[in-house]
Backbone as CSV, one residue per row, in Angstrom:
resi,resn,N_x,N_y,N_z,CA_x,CA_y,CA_z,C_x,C_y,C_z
1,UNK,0.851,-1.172,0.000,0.000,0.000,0.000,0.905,1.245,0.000
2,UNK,1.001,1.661,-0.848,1.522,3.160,-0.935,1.190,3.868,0.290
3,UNK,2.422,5.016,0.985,2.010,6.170,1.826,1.867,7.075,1.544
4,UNK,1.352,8.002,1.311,1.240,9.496,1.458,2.370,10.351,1.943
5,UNK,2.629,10.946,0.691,3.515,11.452,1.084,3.845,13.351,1.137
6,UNK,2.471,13.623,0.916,1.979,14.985,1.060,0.545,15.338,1.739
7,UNK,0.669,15.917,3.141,-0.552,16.343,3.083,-0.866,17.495,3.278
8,UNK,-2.107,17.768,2.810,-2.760,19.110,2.441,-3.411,19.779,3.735
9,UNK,-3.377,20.848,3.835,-4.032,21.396,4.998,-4.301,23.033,4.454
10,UNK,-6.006,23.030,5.250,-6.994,24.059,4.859,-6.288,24.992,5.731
11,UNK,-6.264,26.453,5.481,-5.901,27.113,6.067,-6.791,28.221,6.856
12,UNK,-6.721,28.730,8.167,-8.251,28.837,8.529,-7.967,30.465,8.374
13,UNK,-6.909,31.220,7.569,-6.708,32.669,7.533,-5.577,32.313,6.149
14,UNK,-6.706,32.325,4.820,-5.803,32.537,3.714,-4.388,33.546,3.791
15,UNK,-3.161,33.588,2.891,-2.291,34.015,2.937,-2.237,34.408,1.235
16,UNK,-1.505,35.334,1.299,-1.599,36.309,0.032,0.517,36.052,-0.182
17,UNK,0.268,35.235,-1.476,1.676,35.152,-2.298,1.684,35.709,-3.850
18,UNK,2.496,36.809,-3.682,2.168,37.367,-5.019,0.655,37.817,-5.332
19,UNK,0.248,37.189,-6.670,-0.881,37.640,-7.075,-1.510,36.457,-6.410
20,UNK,-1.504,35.477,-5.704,-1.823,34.679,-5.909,-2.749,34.492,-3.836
21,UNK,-3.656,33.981,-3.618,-4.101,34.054,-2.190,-4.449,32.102,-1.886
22,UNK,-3.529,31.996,-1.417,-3.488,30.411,-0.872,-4.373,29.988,0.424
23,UNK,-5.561,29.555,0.081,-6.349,28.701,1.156,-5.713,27.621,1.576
24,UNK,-5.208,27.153,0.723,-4.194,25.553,1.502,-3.028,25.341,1.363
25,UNK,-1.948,24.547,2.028,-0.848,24.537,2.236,-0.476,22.596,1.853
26,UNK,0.660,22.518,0.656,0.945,20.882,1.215,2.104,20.628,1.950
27,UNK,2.085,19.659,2.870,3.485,20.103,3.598,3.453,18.372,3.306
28,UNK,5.177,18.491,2.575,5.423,17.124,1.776,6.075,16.490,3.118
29,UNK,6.123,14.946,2.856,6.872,13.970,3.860,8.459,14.392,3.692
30,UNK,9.837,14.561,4.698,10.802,14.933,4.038,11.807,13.623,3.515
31,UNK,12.168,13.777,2.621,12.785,13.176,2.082,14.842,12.981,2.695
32,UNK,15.747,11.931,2.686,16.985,12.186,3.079,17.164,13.785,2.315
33,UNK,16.863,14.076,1.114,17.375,15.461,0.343,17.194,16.550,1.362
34,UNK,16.025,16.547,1.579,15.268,17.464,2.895,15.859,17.393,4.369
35,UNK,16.058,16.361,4.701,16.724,16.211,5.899,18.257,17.069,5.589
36,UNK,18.902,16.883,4.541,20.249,17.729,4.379,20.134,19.162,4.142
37,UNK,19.162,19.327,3.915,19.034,20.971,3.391,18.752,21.850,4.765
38,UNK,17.695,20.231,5.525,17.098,21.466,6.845,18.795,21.376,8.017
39,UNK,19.264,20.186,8.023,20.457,20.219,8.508,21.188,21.835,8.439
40,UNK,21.867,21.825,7.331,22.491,22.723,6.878,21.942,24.159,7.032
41,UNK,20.464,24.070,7.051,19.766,26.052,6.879,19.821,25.574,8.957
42,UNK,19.155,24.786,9.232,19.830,24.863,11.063,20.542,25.061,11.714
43,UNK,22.499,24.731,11.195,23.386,24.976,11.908,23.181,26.119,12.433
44,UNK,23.324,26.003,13.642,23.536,27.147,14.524,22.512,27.708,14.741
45,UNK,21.644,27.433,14.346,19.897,27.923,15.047,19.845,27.412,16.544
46,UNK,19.661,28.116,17.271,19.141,27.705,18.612,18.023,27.883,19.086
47,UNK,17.002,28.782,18.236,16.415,28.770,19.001,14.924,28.487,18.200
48,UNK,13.938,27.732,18.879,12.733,26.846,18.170,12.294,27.501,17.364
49,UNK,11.543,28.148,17.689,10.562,29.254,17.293,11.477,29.301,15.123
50,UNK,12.571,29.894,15.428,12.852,29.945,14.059,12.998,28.409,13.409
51,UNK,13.316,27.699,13.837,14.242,26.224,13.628,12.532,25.978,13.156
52,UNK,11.239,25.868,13.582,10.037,25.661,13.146,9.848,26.478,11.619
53,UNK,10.290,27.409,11.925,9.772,28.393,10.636,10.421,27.920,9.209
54,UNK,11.441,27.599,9.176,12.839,27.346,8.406,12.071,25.840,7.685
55,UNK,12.050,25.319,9.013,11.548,23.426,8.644,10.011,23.829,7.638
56,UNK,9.219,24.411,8.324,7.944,24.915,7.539,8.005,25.115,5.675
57,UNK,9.110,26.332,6.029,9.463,26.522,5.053,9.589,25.798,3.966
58,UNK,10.657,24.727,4.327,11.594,23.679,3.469,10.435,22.714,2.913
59,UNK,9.602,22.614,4.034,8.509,21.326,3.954,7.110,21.402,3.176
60,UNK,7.025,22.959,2.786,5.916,23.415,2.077,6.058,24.495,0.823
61,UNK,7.340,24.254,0.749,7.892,24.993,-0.644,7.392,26.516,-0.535
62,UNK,7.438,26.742,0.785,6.656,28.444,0.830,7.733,29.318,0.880
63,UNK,8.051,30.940,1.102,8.904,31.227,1.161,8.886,31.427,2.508
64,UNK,9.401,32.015,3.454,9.960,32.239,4.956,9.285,33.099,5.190
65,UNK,8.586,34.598,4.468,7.972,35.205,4.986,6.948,35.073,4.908
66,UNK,6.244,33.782,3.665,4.668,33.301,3.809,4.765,32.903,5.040
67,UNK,5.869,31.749,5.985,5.742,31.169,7.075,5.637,32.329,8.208
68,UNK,5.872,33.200,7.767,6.333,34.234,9.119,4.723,35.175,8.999
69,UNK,4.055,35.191,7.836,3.195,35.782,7.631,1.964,35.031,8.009
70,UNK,1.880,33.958,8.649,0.842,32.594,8.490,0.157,33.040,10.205
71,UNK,-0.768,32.764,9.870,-1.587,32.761,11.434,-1.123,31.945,12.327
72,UNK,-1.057,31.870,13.565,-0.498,30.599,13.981,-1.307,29.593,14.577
73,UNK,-2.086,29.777,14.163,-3.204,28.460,14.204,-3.013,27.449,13.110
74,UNK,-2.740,27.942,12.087,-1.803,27.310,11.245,-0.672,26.649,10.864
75,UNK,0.029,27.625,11.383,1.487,27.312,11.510,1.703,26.201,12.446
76,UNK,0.832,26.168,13.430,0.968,25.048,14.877,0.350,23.582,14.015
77,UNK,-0.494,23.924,13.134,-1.297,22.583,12.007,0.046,22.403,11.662
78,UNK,0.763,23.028,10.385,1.915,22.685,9.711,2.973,21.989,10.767
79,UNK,3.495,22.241,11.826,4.588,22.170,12.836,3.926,20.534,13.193
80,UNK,2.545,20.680,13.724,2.046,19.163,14.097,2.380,18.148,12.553
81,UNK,1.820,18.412,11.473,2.305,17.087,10.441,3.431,17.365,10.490
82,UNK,4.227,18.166,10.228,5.711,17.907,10.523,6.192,16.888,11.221
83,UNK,5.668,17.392,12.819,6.474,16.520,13.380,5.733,14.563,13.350
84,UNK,4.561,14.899,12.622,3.955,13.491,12.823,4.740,12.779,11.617
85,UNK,5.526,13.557,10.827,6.463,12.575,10.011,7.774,12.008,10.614
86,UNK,8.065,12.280,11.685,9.656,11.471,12.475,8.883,10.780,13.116
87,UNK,9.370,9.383,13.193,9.517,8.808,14.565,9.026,9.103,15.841
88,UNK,8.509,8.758,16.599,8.740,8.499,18.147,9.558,8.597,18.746
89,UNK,10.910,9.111,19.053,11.771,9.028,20.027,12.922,10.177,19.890
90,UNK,14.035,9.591,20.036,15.041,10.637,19.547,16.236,10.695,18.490
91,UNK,15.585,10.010,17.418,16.314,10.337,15.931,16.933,11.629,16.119
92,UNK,17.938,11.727,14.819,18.805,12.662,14.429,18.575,12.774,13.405
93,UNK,18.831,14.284,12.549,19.140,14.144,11.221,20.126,13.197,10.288
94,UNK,21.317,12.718,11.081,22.193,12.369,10.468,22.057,10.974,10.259
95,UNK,20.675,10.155,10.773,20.401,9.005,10.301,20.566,8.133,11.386
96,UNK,21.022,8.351,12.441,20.649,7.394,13.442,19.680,6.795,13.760
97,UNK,20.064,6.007,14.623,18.933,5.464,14.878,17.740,5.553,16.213
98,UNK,16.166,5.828,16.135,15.771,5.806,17.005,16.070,5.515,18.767
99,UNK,15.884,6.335,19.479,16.070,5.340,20.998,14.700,6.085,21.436
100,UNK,14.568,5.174,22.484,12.825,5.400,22.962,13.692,6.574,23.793
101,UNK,12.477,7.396,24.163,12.208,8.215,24.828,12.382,7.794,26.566
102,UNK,13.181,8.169,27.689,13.011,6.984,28.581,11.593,7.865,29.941
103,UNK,11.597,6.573,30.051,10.748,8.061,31.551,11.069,8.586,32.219
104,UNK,10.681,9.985,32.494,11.510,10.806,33.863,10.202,10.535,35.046
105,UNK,10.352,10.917,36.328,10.362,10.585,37.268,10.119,9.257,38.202
């Protein structure tokens, strides 16, 4: 069975690109290509908030200031499939491998 490897999401405060006014957003599954690109635009990002925007970016072919321009009711939609494309635990970009998450207290 094939996966899906793009999904679409309604946007609940269209965004204006160019001439153009986007009700929906696809934010693709990332690919190893994607994983190297977001690597590389990350170094040295510390801090979330952008490191979200950047990944957004990469993951929906938008430009940075559609992401920066996006409601964030939205943006929190985009950030959730994002992250529902990794794993469970604590992968790396660089291809490691999963380890569970352990419990704290």
């Amino acid at each position: 069975m094939p996966q899906h490897h793009n999904k679409r999401l309604p946007l609940s405060v269209p965004i204006t690109l160019g001439d153009q006014t986007l009700t929906e957003v696809s934010v693709k599954k990332p690919k190893v290509k994607d994983l190297k690109t977001l690597q590389d635009a990350l170094a040295g990002i510390e801090d979330q908030l952008e490191q979200g925007i950047l990944m957004a970016a990469v993951l929906t072919d938008l430009p940075r200031e559609a992401i920066e321009d996006m409601d964030t009711d939205d943006f929190t939609a985009i950030s959730e499939v994002i992250a529902g494309f990794f794993p469970k635990g604590t992968a790396s970009a660089t291809g490691a491998p999963s380890q569970p998450k352990l419990p704290t207290g």
